[in-house]
C-alpha positions in Angstrom: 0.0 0.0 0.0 0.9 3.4 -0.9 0.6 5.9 2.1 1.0 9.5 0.8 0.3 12.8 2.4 -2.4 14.5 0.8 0.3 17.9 0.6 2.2 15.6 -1.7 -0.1 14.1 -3.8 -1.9 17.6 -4.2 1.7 18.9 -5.5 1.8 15.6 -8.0 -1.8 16.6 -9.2 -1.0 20.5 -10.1 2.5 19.4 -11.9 0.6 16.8 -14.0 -2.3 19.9 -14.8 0.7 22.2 -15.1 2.5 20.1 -17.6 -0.5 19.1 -19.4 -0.6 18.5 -22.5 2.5 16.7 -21.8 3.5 14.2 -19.6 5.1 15.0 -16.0 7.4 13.4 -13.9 9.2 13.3 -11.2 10.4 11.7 -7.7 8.7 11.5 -3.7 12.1 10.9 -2.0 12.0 9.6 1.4 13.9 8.3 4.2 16.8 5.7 3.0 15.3 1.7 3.9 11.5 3.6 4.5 8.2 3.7 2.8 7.6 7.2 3.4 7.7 9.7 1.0 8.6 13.2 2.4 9.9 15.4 -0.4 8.6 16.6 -3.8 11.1 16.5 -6.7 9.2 17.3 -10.0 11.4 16.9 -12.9 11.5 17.9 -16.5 10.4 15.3 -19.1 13.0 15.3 -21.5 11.1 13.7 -23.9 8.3 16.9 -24.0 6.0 14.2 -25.2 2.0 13.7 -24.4 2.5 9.8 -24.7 5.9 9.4 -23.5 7.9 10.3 -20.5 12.2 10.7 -19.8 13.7 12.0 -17.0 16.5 14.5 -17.9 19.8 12.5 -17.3 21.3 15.1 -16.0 18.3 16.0 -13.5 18.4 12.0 -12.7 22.2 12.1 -11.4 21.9 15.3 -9.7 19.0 13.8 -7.4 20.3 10.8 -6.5 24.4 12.3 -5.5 21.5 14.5 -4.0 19.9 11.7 -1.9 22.8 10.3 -1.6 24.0 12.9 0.1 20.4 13.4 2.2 20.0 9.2 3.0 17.1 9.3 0.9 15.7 6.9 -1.6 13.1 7.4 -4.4 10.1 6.3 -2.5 7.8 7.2 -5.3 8.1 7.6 -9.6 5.5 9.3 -10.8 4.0 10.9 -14.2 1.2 11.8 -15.5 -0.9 10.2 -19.0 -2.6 12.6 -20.9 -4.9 11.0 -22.8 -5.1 7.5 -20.6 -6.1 6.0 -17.3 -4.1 5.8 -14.9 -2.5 2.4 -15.8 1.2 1.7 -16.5 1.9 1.1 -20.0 3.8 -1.7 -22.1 6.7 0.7 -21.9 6.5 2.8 -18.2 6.8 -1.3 -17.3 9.5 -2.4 -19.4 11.5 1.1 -18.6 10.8 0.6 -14.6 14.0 0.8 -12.6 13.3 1.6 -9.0 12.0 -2.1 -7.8 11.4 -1.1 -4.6 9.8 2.0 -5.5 5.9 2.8 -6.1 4.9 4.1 -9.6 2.1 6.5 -8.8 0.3 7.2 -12.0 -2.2 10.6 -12.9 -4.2 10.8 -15.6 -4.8 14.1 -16.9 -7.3 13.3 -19.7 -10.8 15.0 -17.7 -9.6 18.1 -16.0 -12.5 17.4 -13.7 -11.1 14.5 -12.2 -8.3 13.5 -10.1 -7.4 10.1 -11.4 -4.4 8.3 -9.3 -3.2 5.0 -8.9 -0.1 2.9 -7.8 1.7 -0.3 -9.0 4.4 -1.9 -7.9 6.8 -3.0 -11.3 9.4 -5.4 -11.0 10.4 -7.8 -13.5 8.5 -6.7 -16.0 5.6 -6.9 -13.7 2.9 -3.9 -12.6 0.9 -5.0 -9.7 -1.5 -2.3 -8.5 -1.8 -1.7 -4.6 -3.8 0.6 -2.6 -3.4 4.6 -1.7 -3.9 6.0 1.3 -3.8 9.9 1.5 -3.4 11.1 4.8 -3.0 14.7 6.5 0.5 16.1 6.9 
């Protein structure tokens, strides 16, 4: 189960709206060996795509000698689909790196409607699992 403060999750939502018609992306970093995401990290999505999400290389290293540096680990990949549910595609599971991470997913395609979910991926494999958004 994903347990995400609703602070967090409101700052996911208005990057995905922000970004839209694009994709967004970007990393909850938390405590090193925890489930707790504590810290936004929106990112830019190299690719500038509406189907299709990258994040910047550069961006990529400079957070994790960041974390590194803070004991943190990516607790949470997220980004946004335009046009789709909230569902990971053929290629957000095939490109998954973070196995221990959770891949929060927004869709942006009604603006009237916050649509989040979250999957576990590892080994080519997206399981969904619960959210729970709690107060900070």
């Amino acid at each position: 189960m994903l347990r995400i403060r609703r602070d967090l999750l409101d700052q996911v939502l208005a990057h995905a709206r922000r970004d839209h018609p694009d994709e967004a992306c970007g990393v909850l970093a938390g405590p090193a060996g925890s489930d707790r995401p504590e810290r936004f990290v929106p990112m830019l999505n190299a690719a500038r795509s509406p189907t299709f999400y990258e994040l910047a290389p550069d961006e990529l290293l400079a957070l994790y000698r960041e974390m590194d540096a803070r004991d943190e680990d990516p607790v949470v990949v997220y980004h946004s689909h335009t046009a789709t549910e909230a569902v990971p595609s053929r290629t957000d599971v095939t490109l998954a790196s973070e196995p221990g991470a959770h891949y929060l997913l927004v869709s942006t395609r009604d603006p009237d409607v916050d649509e989040v979910r979250s999957f576990r991926i590892a080994d080519g494999v997206a399981e969904e699992e619960p959210v729970e958004v709690v107060d900070a």
